[in-house]
C-alpha positions as CSV (number, residue, x, y, z in Angstrom):
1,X,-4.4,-29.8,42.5
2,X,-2.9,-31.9,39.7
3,X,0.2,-34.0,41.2
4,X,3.2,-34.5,39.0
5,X,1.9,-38.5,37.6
6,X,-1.1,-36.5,36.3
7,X,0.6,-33.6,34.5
8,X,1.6,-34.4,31.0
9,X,4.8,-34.5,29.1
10,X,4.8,-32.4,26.1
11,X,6.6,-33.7,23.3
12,X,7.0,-30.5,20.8
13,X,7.5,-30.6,17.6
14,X,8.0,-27.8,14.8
15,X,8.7,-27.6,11.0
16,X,9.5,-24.6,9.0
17,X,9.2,-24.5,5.1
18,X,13.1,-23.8,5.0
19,X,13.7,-26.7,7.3
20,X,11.4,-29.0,5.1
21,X,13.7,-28.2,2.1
22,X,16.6,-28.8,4.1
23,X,16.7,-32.7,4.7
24,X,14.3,-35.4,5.6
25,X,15.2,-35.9,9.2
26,X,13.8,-32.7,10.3
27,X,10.0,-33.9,9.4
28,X,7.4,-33.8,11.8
29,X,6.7,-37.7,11.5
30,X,10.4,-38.6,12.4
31,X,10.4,-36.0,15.5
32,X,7.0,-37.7,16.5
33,X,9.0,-40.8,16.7
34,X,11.7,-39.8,18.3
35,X,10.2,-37.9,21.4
36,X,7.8,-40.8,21.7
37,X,10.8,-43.2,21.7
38,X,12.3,-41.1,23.7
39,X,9.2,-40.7,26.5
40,X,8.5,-44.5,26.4
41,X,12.0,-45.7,27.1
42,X,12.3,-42.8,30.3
43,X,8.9,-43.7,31.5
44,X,7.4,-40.1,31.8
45,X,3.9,-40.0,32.0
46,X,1.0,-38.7,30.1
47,X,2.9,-38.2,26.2
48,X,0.6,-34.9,24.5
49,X,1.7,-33.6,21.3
50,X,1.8,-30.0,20.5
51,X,2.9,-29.8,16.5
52,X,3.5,-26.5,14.4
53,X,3.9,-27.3,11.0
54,X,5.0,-24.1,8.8
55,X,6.2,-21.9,11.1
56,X,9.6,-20.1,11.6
57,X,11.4,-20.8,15.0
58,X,12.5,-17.3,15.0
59,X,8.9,-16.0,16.1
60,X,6.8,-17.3,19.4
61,X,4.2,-16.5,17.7
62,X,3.0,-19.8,16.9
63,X,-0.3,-21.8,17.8
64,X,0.8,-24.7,18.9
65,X,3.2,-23.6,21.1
66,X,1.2,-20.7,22.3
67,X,-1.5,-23.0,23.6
68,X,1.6,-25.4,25.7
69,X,2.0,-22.4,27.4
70,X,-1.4,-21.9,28.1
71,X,-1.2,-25.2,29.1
72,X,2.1,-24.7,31.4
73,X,0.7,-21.8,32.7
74,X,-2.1,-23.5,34.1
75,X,-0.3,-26.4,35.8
76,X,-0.9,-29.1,33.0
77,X,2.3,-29.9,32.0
78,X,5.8,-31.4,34.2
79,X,8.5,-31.8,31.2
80,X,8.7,-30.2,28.0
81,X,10.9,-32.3,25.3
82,X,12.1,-31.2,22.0
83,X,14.4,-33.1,19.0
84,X,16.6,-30.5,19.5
85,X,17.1,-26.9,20.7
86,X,16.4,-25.0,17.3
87,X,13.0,-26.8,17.3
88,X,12.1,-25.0,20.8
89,X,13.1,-21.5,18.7
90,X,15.9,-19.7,16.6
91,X,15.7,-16.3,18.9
92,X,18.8,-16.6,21.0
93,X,17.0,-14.2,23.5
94,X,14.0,-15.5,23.7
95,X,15.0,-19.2,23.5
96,X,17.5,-18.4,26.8
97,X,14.3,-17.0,28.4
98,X,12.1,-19.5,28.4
99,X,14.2,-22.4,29.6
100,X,16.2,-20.4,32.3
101,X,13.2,-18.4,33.7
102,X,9.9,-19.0,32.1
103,X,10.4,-23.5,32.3
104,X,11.9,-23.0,36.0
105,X,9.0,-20.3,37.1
106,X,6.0,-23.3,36.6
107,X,8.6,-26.3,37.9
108,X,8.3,-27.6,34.1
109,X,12.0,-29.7,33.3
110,X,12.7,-29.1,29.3
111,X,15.0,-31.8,27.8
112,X,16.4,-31.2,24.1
113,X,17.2,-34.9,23.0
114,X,20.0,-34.6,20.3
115,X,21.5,-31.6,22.0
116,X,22.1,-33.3,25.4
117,X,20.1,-30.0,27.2
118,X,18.2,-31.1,30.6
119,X,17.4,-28.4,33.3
120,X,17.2,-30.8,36.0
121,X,21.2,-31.6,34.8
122,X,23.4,-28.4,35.0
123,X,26.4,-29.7,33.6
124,X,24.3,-30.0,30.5
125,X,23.8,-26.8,30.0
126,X,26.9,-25.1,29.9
127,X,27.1,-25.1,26.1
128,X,22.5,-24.1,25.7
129,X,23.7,-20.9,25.2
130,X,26.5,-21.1,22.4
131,X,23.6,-23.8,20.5
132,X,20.9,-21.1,20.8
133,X,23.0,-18.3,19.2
134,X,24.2,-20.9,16.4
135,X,20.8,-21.3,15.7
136,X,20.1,-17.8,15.4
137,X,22.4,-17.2,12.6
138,X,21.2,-19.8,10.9
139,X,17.9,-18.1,10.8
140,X,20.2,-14.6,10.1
141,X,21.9,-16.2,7.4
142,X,18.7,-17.0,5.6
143,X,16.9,-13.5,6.2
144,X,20.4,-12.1,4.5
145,X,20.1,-14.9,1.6
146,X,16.5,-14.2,0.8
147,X,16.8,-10.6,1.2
148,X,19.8,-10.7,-1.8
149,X,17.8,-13.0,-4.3
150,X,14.8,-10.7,-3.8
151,X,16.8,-7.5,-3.9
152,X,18.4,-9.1,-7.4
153,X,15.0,-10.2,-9.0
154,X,13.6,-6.6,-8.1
155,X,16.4,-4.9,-9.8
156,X,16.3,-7.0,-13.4
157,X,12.4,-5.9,-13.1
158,X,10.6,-9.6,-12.4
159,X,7.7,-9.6,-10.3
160,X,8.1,-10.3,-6.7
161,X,4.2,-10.6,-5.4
162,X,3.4,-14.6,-5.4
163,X,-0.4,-14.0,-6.4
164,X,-1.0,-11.8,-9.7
165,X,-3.1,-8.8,-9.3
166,X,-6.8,-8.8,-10.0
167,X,-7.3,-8.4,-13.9
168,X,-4.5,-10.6,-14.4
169,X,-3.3,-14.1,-14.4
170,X,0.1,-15.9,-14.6
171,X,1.3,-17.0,-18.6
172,X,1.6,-20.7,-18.5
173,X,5.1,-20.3,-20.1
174,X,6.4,-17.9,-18.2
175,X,5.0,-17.9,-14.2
176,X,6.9,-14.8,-14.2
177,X,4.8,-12.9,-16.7
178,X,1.5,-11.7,-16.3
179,X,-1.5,-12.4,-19.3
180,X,-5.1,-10.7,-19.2
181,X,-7.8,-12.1,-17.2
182,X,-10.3,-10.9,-19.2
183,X,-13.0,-11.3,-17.2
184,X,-11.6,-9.7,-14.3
185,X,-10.2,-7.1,-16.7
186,X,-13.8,-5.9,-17.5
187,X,-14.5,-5.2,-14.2
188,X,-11.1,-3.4,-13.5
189,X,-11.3,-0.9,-16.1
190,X,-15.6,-0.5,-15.2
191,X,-14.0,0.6,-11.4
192,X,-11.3,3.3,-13.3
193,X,-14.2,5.1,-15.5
194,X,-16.4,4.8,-12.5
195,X,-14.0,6.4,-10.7
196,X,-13.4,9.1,-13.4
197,X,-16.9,9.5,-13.5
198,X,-17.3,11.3,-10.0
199,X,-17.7,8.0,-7.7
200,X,-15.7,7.1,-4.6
201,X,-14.0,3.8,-3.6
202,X,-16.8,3.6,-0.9
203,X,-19.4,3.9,-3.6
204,X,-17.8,1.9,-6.3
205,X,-17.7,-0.6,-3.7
206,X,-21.3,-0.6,-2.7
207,X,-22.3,-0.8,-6.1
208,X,-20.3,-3.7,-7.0
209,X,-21.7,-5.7,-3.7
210,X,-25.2,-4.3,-4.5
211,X,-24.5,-6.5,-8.3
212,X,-22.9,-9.3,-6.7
213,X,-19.9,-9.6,-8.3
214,X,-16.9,-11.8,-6.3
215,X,-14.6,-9.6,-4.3
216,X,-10.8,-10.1,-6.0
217,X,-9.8,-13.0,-3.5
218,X,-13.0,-15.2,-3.6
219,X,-12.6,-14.8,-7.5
220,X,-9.0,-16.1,-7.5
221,X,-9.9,-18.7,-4.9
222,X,-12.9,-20.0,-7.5
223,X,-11.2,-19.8,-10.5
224,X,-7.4,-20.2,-10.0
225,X,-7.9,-22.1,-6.5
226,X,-5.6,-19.6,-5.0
227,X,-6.4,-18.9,-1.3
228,X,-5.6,-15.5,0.8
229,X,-5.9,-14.8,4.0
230,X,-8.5,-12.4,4.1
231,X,-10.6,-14.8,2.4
232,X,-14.6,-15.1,3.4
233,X,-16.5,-17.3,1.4
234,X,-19.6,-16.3,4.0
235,X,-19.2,-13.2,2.0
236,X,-18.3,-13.9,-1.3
237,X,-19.2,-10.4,-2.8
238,X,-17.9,-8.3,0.2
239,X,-16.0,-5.9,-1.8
240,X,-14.6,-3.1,0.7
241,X,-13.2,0.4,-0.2
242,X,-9.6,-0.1,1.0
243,X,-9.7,-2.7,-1.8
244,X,-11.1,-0.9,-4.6
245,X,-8.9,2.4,-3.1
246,X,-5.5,0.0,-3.5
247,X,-6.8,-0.7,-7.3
248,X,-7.2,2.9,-8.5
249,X,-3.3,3.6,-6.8
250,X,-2.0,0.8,-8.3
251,X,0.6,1.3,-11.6
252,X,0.0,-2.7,-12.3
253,X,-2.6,-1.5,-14.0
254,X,-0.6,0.9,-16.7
255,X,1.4,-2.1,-17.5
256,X,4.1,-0.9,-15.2
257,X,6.3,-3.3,-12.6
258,X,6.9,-1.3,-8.9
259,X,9.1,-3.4,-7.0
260,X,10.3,-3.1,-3.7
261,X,7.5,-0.4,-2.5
262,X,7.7,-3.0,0.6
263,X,10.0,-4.3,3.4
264,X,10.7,-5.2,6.9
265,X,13.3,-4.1,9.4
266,X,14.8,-7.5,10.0
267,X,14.2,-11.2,10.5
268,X,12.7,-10.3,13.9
269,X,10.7,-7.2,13.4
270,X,8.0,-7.9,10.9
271,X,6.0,-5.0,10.8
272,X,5.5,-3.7,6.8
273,X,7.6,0.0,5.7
274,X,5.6,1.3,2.8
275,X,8.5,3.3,1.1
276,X,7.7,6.2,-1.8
277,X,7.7,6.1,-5.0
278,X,11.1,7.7,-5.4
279,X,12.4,4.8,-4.0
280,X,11.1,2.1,-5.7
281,X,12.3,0.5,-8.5
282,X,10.0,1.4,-11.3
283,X,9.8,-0.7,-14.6
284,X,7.1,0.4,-17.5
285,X,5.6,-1.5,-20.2
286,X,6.5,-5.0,-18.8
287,X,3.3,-6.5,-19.4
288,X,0.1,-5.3,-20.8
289,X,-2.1,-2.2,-19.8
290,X,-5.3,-2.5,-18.6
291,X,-6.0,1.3,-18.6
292,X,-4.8,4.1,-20.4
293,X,-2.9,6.6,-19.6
294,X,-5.1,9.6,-20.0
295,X,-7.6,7.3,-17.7
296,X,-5.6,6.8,-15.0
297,X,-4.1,10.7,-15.3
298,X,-8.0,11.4,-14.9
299,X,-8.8,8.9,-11.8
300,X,-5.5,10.4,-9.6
301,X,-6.9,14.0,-10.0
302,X,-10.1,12.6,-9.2
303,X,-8.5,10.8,-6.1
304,X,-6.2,13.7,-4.9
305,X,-9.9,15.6,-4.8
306,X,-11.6,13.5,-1.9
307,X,-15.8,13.9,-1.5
308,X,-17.8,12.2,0.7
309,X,-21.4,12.2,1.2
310,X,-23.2,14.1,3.6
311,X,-25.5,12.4,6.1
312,X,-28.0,13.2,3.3
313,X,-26.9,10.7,1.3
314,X,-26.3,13.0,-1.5
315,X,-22.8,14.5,-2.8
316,X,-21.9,17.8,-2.8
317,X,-20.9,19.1,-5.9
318,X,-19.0,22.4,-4.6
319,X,-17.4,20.1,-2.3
320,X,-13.9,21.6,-1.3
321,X,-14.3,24.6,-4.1
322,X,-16.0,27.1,-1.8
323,X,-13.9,29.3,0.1
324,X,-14.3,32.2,2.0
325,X,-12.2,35.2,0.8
326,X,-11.5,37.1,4.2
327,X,-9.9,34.2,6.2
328,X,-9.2,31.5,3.5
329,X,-11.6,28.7,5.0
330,X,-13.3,26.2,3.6
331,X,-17.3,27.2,3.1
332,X,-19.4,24.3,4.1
333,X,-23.3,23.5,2.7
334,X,-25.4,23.9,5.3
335,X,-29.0,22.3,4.3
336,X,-31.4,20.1,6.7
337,X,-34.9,18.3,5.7
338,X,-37.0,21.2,6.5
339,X,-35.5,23.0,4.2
340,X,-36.3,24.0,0.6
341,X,-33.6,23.6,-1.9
342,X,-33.8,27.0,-2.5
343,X,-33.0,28.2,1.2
344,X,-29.2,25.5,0.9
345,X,-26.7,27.8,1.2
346,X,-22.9,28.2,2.0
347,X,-21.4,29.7,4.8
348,X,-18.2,30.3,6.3
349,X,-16.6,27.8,8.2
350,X,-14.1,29.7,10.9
351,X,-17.4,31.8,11.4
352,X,-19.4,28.8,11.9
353,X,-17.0,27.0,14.7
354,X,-14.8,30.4,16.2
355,X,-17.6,33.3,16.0
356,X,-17.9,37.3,14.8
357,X,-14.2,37.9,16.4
358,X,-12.2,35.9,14.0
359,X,-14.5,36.4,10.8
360,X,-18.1,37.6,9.6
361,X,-21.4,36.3,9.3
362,X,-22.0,35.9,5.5
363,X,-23.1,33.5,3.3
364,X,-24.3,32.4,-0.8
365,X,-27.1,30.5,-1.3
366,X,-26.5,26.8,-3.6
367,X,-28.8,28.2,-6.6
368,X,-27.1,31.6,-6.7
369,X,-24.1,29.5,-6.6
370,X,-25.5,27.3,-9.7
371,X,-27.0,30.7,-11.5
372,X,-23.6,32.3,-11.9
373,X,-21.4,29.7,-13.0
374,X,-24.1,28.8,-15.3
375,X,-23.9,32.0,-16.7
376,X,-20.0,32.1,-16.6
377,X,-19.5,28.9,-18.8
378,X,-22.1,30.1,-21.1
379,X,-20.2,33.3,-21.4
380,X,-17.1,31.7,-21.7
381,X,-18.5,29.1,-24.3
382,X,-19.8,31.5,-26.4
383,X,-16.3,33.4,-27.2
384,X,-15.2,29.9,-27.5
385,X,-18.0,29.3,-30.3
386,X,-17.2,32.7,-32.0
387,X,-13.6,33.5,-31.6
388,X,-12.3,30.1,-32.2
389,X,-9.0,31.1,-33.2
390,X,-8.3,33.6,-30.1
391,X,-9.9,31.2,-27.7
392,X,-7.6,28.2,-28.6
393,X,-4.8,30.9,-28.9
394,X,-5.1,31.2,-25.3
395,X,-5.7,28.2,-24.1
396,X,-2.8,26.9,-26.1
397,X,-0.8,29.5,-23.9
398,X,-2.0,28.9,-20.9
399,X,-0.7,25.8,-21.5
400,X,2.6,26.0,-22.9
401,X,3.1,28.2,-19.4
402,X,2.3,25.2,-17.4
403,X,4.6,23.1,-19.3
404,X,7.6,24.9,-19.6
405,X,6.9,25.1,-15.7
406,X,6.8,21.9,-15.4
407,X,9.8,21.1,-17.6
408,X,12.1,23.6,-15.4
409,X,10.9,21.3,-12.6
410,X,12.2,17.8,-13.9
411,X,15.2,19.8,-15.4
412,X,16.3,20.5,-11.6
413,X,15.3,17.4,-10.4
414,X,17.6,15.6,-13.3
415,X,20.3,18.0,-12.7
416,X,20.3,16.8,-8.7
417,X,20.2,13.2,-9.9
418,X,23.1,13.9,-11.9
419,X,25.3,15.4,-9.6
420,X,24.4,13.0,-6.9
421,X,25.2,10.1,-9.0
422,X,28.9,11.3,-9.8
423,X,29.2,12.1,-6.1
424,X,28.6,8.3,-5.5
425,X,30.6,7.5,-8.5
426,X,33.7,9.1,-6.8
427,X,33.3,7.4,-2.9
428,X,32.9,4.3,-4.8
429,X,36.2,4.5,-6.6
430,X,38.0,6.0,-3.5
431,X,36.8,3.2,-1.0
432,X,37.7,0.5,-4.2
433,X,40.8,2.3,-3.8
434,X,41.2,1.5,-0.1
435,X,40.2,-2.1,-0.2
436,X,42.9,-2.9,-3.4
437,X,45.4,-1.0,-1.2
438,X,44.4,-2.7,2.1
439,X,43.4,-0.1,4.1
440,X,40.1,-1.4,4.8
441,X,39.2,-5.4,5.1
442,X,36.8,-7.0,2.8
443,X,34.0,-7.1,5.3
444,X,34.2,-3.3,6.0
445,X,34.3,-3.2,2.3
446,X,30.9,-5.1,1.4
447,X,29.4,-3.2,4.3
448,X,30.0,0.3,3.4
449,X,29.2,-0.2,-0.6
450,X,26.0,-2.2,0.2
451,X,23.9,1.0,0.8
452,X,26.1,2.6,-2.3
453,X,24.8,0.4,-4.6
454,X,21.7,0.6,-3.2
455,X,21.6,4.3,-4.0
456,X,23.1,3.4,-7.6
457,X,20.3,1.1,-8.3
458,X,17.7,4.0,-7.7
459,X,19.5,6.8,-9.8
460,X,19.9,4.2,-12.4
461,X,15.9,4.1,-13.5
462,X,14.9,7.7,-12.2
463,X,16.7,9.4,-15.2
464,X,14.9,7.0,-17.7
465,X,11.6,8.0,-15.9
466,X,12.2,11.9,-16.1
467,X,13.1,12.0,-19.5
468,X,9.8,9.7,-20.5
469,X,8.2,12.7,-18.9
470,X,10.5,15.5,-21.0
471,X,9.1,13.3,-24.0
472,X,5.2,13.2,-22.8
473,X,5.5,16.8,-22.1
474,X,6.8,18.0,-25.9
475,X,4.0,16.1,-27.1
476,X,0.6,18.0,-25.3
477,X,-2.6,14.9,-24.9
478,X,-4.9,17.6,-26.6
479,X,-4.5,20.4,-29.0
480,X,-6.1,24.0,-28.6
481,X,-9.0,23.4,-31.8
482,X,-10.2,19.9,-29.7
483,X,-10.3,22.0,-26.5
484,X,-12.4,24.6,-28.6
485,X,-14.2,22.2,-30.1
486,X,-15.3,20.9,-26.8
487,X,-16.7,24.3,-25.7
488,X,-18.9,24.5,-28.6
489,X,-20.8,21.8,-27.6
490,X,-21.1,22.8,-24.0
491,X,-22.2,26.0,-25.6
492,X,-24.9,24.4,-27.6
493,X,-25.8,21.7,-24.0
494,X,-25.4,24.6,-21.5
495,X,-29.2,26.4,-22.5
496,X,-31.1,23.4,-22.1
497,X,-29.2,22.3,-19.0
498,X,-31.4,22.8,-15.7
499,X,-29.0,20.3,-13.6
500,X,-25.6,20.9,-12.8
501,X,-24.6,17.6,-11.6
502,X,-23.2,16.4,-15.0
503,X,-21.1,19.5,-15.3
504,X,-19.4,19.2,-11.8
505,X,-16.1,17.5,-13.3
506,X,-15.4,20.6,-15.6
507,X,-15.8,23.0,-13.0
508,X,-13.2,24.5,-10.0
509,X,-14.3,27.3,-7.7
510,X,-11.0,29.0,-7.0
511,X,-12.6,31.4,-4.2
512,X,-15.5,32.9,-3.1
513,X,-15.1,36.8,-2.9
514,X,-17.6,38.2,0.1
515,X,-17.2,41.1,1.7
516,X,-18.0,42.5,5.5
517,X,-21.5,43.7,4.9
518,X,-23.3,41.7,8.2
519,X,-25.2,39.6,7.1
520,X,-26.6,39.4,3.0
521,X,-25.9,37.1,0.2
522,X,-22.4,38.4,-2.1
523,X,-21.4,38.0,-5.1
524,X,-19.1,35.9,-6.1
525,X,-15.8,35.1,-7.6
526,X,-15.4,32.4,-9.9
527,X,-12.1,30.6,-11.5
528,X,-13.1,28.1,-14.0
529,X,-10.5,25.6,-15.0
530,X,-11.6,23.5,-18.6
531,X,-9.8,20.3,-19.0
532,X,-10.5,17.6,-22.1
């Protein structure tokens, strides 16, 4: 058993980033002087620094005092001494915890030199608990500070994220404007067409690794001498599909600025909100593009599609587009290494996993699959290739259809932001009203317009952004002759084809019609959507 001349005395110190901005007497070389002053001229054995340098006081959370605990805990340490209280911690809570319960539980004495705090002294600590909630605003204060210069800088569109993205870099002029990386920009649009192409994020990923190209943060770390957490430079080419996934959903890319998609609930609760899109602040064009539009259009129908491969390590092609007419289900591939590609076929799903009594026992083979959409898009291409004119007429209404649909759509949505933003218009003037004619105190003011100019903020952009779409909308990305155009040429490709892999993009299996017969191969029922 260690007897109190062996324990030590644990001189603690702690700096925070604010504090180092704040004045030079809170450095960790002048506390290291004065708790070892302080030890030497009381005579209190065994001196052991524990330092955190960096971290807020208003989370425990912190290594160096994390292992005096472990310490305390394990009846190493007799007195605990601090510059001052806020050093110990800035939670009032917590702070009040440990020296009233947590100290008193392991016989440990904690003294707070400039403060005049000693447990072993109880007229000392009378005022602890007025200190400790001082020191807690402080830290309140600042949350509320930070909170209203990032708030400001996200609503007159600057960038708030302290690294730029992968692709770009910072403008030596302006660290608040973002320049092309070129050679990260290569690799960022490769990822998109890949992407557009058919492949996954797990796939782009492993081909990426497989050509040993630096993941984004050993690249900035290399080049920029930037350094991230997640860092490994074990693993410098480690490129992982949540990263590439974050890539293809990110508008940085279009040139566009999201702020705010991010917060916290307080100073005290760190855990990340991820908050839609509506209620961001969106900004377009405030740097350059790295894709176009008509790419990333392409990727996020790609991405709202999900594959993955089966544990054959090959994709399905029908993937998702197979569905069984009687009950609605998904029809799954059902293929094994014994079998012949011939014999892969599709079969119902709810049959497969809840028997005869919900649905029946039928099925379509892949190449039948492959024969008669085949022989749909060749039928289909021809009357593109000889009735040119009453093809594209179609098409052209097909789509004017989807567009006026779509237009009725933002119209509403418009109309709602309109309405709601007068509503807001008219409580802000009434509780002006009330604050010029004194019914309500300045404080009660601030805190019931905060969240109405909140709300302002977000109406103010969303407009903007529906009529941009009103104006993409009136002009259509590709006319009726192009889309006709195309069609010849799968006309003129579709003979020769054999493989149906490259088509797979172009093609959408609405539903699958079967009927009861028990159990034979049925037709099928095809919708073919063509996009350019």
């Amino acid at each position: 058993m260690i007897t109190s001349n062996q324990k030590k005395t644990a001189l603690y110190c702690r700096l925070s980033q604010d504090d180092n901005t704040e004045n030079e007497s809170n450095s960790i070389q002048n506390q290291k002087m004065i708790l070892q002053r302080y030890a030497s001229d009381h005579h209190f054995p065994n001196p052991c620094f524990y330092v955190d340098d960096g971290y807020s006081g208003a989370s425990f959370q912190r290594p160096g005092f994390q292992q005096m605990m472990a310490d305390m805990e394990n009846g190493e340490i007799g007195i605990i001494i601090t510059k001052d209280l806020s050093r110990l911690g800035r939670n009032q809570l917590h702070t009040g915890l440990y020296i009233e319960e947590r100290f008193p539980m392991f016989g440990v004495r904690y003294i707070a030199i400039n403060d005049n705090v000693d447990t072993d002294s109880n007229e000392s600590n009378e005022l602890m608990p007025f200190k400790n909630l001082f020191n807690e605003w402080y830290v309140r204060d600042s949350s509320r500070k930070v909170r209203a210069v990032f708030r400001a800088k996200a609503e007159r569109g600057e960038r708030l994220g302290a690294r730029a993205p992968y692709g770009y870099r910072r403008s030596e002029d302006d660290r608040n404007r973002l320049v092309v990386d070129e050679e990260a920009a290569a690799i960022v649009r490769r990822i998109f067409a890949m992407c557009a192409g058919g492949m996954g994020p797990s796939q782009i990923a492993r081909q990426l690794k497989s050509e040993q190209l630096l993941c984004p943060a050993v690249y900035a770390y290399q080049k920029f001498g930037i350094t991230h957490s997640s860092m490994n430079l074990e693993t410098p080419c480690d490129w992982s599909e949540s990263t590439v996934a974050a890539m293809l959903e990110n508008e940085v890319y279009l040139g566009n600025t999201v702020n705010m998609r991010y917060s916290t609930k307080s100073y005290k609760d760190k855990r990340r909100i991820t908050h839609p899109r509506e209620e961001c602040l969106v900004f377009e064009g405030t740097h350059p593009a790295l894709v176009t539009r008509e790419v990333w259009n392409i990727v996020q129908r790609v991405r709202q599609n999900k594959r993955r491969p089966t544990k054959m390590k090959e994709q399905n092609k029908y993937s998702g587009l197979v569905v069984c007419a009687d009950c609605g289900a998904t029809m799954v591939l059902h293929r094994a290494h014994a079998m012949k590609p011939t014999w892969n076929n599709f079969a119902c799903y709810t049959y497969k996993k809840k028997g005869k009594e919900v649905c029946t026992a039928h099925y379509i083979r892949e190449c039948v699959l492959d024969e008669v959409i085949l022989e749909d898009l060749r039928r289909v291409t021809a009357m593109a290739r000889e009735h040119t004119r009453e093809f594209a007429e179609y098409i052209g209404g097909r789509q004017s259809a989807e567009i006026q649909r779509e237009i009725r759509r933002l119209e509403r949505e418009l109309t709602a932001m309109r309405k709601r933003g007068a509503e807001l218009d008219a409580i802000f003037k009434r509780l002006y009203e009330d604050r010029v004619l004194g019914h309500i105190s300045v404080e009660q003011f601030q805190a019931l317009s905060r969240p109405l100019v909140c709300s302002f903020a977000a109406l103010w952009f969303a407009p903007v952004e529906q009529e941009n779409k009103f104006s993409q909308l009136h002009f259509p990305p590709t006319s009726c002759c192009q889309q006709a155009a195309l069609c010849k040429l799968c006309a003129e490709y579709l003979p020769e084809s054999s493989g149906h892999r490259s088509l797979q993009p172009r093609i959408k299996v609405a539903s699958c019609a079967c009927s009861k017969q028990h159990p034979s191969e049925m037709p099928v029922c095809l919708l073919l959507a063509f996009t350019v």
